[in-house]
N, C-alpha and C positions, 0 to 999 in steps of 0.2 A: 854647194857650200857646206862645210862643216862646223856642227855646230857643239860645241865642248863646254861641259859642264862639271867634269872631274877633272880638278886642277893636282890630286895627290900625286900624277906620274904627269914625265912631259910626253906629249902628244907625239911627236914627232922626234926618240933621240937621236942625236947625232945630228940634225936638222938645223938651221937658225931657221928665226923671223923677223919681218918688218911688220911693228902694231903699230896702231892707236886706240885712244882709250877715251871713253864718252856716252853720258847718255844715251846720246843720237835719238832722240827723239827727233820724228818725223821726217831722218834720214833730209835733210833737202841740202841744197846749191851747196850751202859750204860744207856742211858735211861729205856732198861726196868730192867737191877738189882733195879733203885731206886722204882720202881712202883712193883716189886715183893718186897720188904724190907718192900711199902707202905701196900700190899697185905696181909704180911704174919703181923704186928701187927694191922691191921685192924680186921683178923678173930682170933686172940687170944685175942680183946678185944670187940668184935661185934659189933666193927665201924661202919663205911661205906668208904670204901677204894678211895680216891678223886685221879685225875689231877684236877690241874689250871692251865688253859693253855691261849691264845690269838689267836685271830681272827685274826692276822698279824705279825710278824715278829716287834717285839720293835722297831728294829733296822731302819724299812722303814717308821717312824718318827720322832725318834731323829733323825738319821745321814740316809736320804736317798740316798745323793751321793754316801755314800760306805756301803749301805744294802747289805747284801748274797743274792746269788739267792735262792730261798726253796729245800729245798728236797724234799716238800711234801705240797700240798695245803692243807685247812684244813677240805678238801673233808677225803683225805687219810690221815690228819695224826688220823683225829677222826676213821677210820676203823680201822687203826694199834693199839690207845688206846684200842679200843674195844675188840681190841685178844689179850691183856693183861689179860684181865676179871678181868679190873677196873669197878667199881660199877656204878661209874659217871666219867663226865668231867666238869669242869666249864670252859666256855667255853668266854673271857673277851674281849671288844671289846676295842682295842689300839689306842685311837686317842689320841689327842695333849691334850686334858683334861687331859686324862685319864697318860699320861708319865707326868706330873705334880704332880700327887701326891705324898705324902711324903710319905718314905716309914713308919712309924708307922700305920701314918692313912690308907692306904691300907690296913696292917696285921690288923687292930681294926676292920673295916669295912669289908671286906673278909672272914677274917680266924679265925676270935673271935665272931663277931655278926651273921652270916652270917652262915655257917658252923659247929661252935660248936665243933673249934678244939681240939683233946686230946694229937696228935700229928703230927709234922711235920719233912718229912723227904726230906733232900736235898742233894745237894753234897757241898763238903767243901768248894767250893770256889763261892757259891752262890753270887749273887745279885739282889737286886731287887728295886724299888721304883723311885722316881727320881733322875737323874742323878748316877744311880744306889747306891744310899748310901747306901742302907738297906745291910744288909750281916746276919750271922749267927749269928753274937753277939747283932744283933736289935733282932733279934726273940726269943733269950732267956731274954732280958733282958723283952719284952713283955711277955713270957711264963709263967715268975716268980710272973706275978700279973694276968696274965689271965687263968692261969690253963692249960699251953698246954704245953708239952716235944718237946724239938728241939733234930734232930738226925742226925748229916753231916756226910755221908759218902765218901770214899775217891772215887777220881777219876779213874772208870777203866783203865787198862791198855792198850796198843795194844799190839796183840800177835804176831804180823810179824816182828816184829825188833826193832824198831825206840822207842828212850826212852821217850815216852811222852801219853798221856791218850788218849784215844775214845775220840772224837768229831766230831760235826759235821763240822766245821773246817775241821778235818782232811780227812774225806770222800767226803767234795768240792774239797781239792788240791787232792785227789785221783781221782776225776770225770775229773779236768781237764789235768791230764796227761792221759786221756782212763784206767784207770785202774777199769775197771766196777769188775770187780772178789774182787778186794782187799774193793773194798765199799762194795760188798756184804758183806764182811766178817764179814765189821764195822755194817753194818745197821741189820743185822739175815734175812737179805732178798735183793732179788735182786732190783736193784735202777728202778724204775716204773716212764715213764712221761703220764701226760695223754692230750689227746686235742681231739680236731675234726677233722673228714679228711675232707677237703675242696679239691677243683678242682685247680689243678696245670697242669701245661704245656702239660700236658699227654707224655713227652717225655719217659719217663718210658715202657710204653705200646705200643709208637712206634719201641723203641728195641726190643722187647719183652717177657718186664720184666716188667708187670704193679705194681706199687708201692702205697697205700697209704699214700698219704700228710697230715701229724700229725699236726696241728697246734698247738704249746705248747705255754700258757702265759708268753713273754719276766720274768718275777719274777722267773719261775722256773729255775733252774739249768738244763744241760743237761750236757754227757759227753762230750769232746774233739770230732772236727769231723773225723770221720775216719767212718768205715765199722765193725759191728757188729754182731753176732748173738744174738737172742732172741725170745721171745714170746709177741704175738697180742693176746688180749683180746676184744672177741665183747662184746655191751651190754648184748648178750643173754647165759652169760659165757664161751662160747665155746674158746679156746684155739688154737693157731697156731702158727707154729713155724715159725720163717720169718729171714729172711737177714734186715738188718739198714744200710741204710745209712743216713748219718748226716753229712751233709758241705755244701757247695757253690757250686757244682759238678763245679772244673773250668778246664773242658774240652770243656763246653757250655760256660763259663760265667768268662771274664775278672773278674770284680769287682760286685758282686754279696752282697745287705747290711748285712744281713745276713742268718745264715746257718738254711737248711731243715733239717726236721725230715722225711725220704721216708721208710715205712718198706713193703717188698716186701713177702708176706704170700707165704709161699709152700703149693702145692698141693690145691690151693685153687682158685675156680673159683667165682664170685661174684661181685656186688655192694657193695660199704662199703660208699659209700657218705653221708655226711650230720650225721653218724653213731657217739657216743663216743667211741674213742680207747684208752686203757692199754695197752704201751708197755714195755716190761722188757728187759733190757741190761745185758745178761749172760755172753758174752765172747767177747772181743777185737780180729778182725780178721785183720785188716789192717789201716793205716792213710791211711786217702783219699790224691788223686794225680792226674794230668793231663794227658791223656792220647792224643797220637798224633795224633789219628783216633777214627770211631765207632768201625771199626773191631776188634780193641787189648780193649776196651773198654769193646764190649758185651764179649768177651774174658774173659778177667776180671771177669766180671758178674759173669759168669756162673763160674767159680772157685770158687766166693765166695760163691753162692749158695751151690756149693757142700761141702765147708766148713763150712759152719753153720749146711747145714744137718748133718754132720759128726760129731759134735762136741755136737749136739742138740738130735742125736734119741738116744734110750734108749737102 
């Protein structure tokens, strides 16, 4: 996939494309219908099959008091674009200039100079531009003298009950009741944080239960704290199954600011310091809780261990 970040020439002259345009945070279910819809009349008309997408989250400069946390930095949401086999990404940088523009001149600049759009496919209740004016009736009324088809599709469903669309909305309030299963379900994959293990208390290792200290960027979302199983990913791909914990552990810790990422690898002996880790939240085993000693603590422990293995081998 190609990924485009100087918009001052067009990528491709002489070329058209078929885009869509969106956050896409955490890339899941409905986001990729619209980018297989983008896919599929890109190669019946030998497009080039686009995202446009942002370098941030709109949201964390109009309104950053009450921005989402991400599902996905835009490390991973460009990996997850990529296994779409979207052609490109345009890839747009959201500062305070840039949430100023109108929305016309955006789609003129973008999606008509820029691009060499033949079509554009979004969902029905798109918006875009400043103060989000732009919607699907700016882009066709632009279409009608620039040469390009508008195509709104409707908004996925969810399939576990509740009468209302895929969003990523919906897969945050599912992260924060622990429902890491049910967000898989929303995203076609399991919800991944990723950070650095830096050096924590080693209390972990004095139990002995040494844990990897995740440090994830406060902007990312995490699930609810509780005790998880899942998979650690090193830089060098190799895969391991591990126990999560995620909270304040307040056995040690009155008022603790806030919650750790500790994932404890099985059967794995090593340094991970200083290391990049991917870790994936598969199954919900427990909320975290205070326990009134070590001994009913490592107790604990070791239950959960055996329940992630349990839950986790093949």
């Amino acid at each position: 996939m190609r990924v485009i970040t100087d918009l001052s020439t067009p990528p491709w002259p002489g070329d058209r494309a078929v885009v869509t345009i969106g956050a896409y945070d955490g890339v899941h279910l409905g986001h990729q219908a619209v980018i297989a819809e983008v896919r599929r009349r890109a190669e019946a008309t030998g497009a080039h099959s686009v995202v446009i997408t942002f370098d941030r989250h709109p949201a964390s400069v109009v309104r950053p008091e009450s921005a989402p946390r991400l599902l996905t930095d835009l490390e991973q949401k460009l990996e997850l674009l990529a296994a779409t086999g979207v052609d490109a990404t345009v890839v747009i940088t959201f500062d305070q200039r840039q949430s100023e523009e109108e929305p016309l001149a955006f789609a003129q600049r973008v999606i008509v100079d820029c691009l060499a759009t033949s079509a554009i496919v979004v969902g029905e209740d798109f918006h875009f531009g400043r103060g989000r004016g732009g919607n699907v009736g700016t882009l066709r009324e632009l279409g009608a003298t620039a040469g390009f088809e508008v195509h709104p599709l409707p908004l996925v469903p969810r399939t576990d009950g509740p009468d209302e669309s895929l969003s990523s909305t919906a897969i945050r309030r599912a992260m924060a009741g622990g429902q890491v299963e049910l967000a898989a379900q929303m995203l076609g994959h399991p919800f991944e944080a990723r950070g650095k293990v830096v050096q924590g208390d080693q209390r972990g290792r004095l139990l002995g239960f040494p844990t990897a200290n995740v440090e994830v960027p406060r902007a990312m979302c995490l699930p609810s704290d509780g005790v998880y199983a899942g998979w650690y990913e090193r830089p060098d791909g190799s895969r391991h199954m591990c126990a999560i914990n995620l909270g304040r552990r307040p056995t040690f810790y009155e008022h603790a600011d806030h919650s750790l990422l500790e994932a404890h690898l099985l059967e794995f002996q090593g340094d991970l310091y200083g290391e990049r880790a991917r870790v994936q939240f598969t199954h919900f085993l427990r909320s975290e809780r205070k326990f009134d000693g070590i001994d009913a603590l490592i107790g604990q422990l070791k239950n959960d261990i055996d329940h992630a293995r349990s839950v986790l081998a093949p």
